[in-house]
N, C-alpha and C positions, 0 to 999 in steps of 0.2 A: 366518596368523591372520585370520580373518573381523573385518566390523566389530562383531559382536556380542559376540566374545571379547575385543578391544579396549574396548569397553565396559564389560565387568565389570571388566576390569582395572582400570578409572577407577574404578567405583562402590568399589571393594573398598578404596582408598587416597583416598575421596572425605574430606575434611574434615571434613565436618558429618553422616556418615550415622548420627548417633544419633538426628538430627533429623529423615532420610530416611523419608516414607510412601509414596511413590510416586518413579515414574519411567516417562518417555512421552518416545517416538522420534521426533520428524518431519522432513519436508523430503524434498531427493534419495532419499537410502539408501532411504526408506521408500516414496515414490509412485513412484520408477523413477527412469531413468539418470544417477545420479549420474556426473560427469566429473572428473576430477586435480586438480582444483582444489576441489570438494563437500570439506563439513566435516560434522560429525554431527552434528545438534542433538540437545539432549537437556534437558527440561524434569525437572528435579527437585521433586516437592512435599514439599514443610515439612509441620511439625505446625505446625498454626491457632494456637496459643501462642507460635512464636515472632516478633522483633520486629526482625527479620533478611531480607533477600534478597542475594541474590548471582549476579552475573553473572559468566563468567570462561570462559579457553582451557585447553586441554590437550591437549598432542602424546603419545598413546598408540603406538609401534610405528609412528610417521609418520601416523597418521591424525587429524586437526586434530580434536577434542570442543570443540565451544562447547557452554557450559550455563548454562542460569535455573533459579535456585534462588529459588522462590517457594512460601508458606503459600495455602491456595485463598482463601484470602479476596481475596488481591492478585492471582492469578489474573484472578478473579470481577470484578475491578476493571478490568484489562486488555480482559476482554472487551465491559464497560460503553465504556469509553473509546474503542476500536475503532469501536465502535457511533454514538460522538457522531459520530466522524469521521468515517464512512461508510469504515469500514474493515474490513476482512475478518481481515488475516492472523493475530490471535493466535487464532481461532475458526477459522478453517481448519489452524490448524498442530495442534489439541486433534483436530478432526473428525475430520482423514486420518493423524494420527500413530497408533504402535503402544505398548499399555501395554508393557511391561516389567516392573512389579512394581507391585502395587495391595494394599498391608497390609487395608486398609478398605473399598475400594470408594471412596475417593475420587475415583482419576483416574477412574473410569468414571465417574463423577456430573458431573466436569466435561467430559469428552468429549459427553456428554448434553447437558449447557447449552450447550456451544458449539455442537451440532448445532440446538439452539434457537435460537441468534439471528442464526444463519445462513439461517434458517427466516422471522426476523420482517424486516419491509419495514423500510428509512430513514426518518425522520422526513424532512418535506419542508423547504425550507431556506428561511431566514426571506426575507420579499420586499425587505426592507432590504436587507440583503447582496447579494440577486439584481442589485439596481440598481446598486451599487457596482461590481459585478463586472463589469457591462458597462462601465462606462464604464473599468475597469483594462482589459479587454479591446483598448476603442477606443484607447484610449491607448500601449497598448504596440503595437499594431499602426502607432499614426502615430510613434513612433519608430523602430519597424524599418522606416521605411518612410525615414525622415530618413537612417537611416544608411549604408541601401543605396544613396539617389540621392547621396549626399557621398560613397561610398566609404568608410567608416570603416572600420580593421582591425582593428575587435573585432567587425565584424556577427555575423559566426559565433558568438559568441562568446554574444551577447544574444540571436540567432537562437533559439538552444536552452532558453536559460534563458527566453524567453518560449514554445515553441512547451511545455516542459514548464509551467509553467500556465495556459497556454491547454486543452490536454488537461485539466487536471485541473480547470477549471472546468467544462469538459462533464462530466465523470464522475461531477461531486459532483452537477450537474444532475441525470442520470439515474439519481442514486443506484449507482452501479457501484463497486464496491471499486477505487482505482485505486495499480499496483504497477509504476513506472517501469523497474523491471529485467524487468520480462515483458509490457510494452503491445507490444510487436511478436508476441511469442505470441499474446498475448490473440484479438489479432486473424488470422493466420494459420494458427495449430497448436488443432486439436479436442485432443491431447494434454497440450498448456501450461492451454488450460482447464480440461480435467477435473481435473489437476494441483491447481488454486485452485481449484475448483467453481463455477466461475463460469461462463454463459453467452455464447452470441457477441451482439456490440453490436447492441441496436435498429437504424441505422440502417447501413448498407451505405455510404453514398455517403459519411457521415462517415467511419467506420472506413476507405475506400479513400485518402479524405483525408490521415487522420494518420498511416496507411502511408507517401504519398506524404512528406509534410515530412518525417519521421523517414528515410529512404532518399536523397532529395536531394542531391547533389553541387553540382548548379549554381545561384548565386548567383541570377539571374534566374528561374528556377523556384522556391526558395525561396521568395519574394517572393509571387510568383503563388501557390503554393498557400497559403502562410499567409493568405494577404488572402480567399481561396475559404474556407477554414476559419471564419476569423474568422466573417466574411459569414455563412454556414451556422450557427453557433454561438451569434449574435445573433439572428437569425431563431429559433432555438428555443427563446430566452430570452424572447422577446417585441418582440425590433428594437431600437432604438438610434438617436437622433438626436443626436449633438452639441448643436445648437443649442438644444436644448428639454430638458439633463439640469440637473435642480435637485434637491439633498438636504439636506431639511431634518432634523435631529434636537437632542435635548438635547444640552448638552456628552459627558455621560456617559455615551448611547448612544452616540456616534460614538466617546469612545473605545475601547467595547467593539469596535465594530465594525470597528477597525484593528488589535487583538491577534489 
């Protein structure tokens, strides 16, 4: 039994398919080489009247169906939010997935939209935040830097959890969709990208960079290249001095600008 006959099996014993107008396929199964471990996504659209969504599993004949069950309207909202974030996937997963059943023309209306805002640029990011950012930056670089000359045996540990937002403060820079489980694609597979429809990174010597930290083994190199990155990453912010960083705002900006 293929995945597609697996799949009706689900639709046919689906809970809610009174409510069912649609149904759209993405991920592995659909862009290519799904592996043993690949589950089927499968986006369900509601009728706009109800006051309902559901997310949930199902082992069809051994093959995992994860599914979202969403009205367009909360779709529509998904892809807004995406958008704040400088985030790609719920508009990449509408773009490259396959309808299955379209009563309406719905899903193709929002396969449409999502090819739309996939289309439209990032809003640029506030210069507030910009400045914060660096100085989280400088900051977690001078504790990784504390912990590796004391030896701590959680460096590793901080290592990653800093080298992932250090990355994704570039990515929000350059406005790049950024997808922790595929930046090593991103960056070496034409396949992985065309996969997300995303482009290879502006800048070569960074993208060689964050290869490097992400591949690393040894402690001393670690070090070195995080601090090369950083370095690199501030400079295309605009630089960074310690001694001359002052933020002034109202109460109630700064606390916006901590959520």
């Amino acid at each position: 039994m293929n995945w597609e006959e697996k799949l009706n099996k689900f639709l046919e014993t689906f809970e809610h398919k009174d409510d069912m107008i649609g149904v759209l396929v993405c991920g592995s199964f659909i862009t290519g080489s799904p592996s043993t471990h690949s589950d089927l996504d499968v986006h369900i659209i509601l009728k706009d009247k109800v006051t309902y969504r559901e997310r949930g599993n199902k082992i069809i004949d051994g093959l995992l169906i994860e599914y979202f069950s969403n009205p367009p309207k909360q779709i529509k909202k998904y892809f807004e939010e995406d958008y704040k974030n400088i985030s790609s996937m719920s508009q990449t997963q509408f773009a490259t997935g396959k309808i299955i059943k379209d009563t309406n023309g719905i899903v193709q209306s929002l396969k449409d939209e999502a090819e739309r805002m996939l289309s439209k640029n990032f809003a640029d990011i506030d210069t507030s935040i910009n400045e914060l950012q660096k100085y989280g930056l400088w900051d977690m670089l001078d504790d990784l830097k504390d912990l590796y000359e004391n030896g701590k045996d959680d460096f590793d540990f901080i290592y990653y959890v800093c080298l992932d937002k250090l990355i994704k403060t570039y990515m929000r820079y350059i406005k790049y969709p950024y997808n922790k489980k595929s930046i090593l694609g991103n960056i070496t597979s034409e396949i992985v990208r065309k996969k997300y429809l995303l482009s290879e990174l502006p800048d070569k010597n960074i993208s060689d960079l964050i290869y490097k930290c992400i591949i690393e083994k040894n402690k001393i190199n670690k070090i070195k290249y995080y601090e090369q990155l950083t370095n690199m990453i501030m400079t295309l912010l605009g630089g960074f001095d310690i001694d001359k960083f002052k933020f002034k705002s109202s109460v109630e900006e700064w606390f916006k600008l901590l959520l």
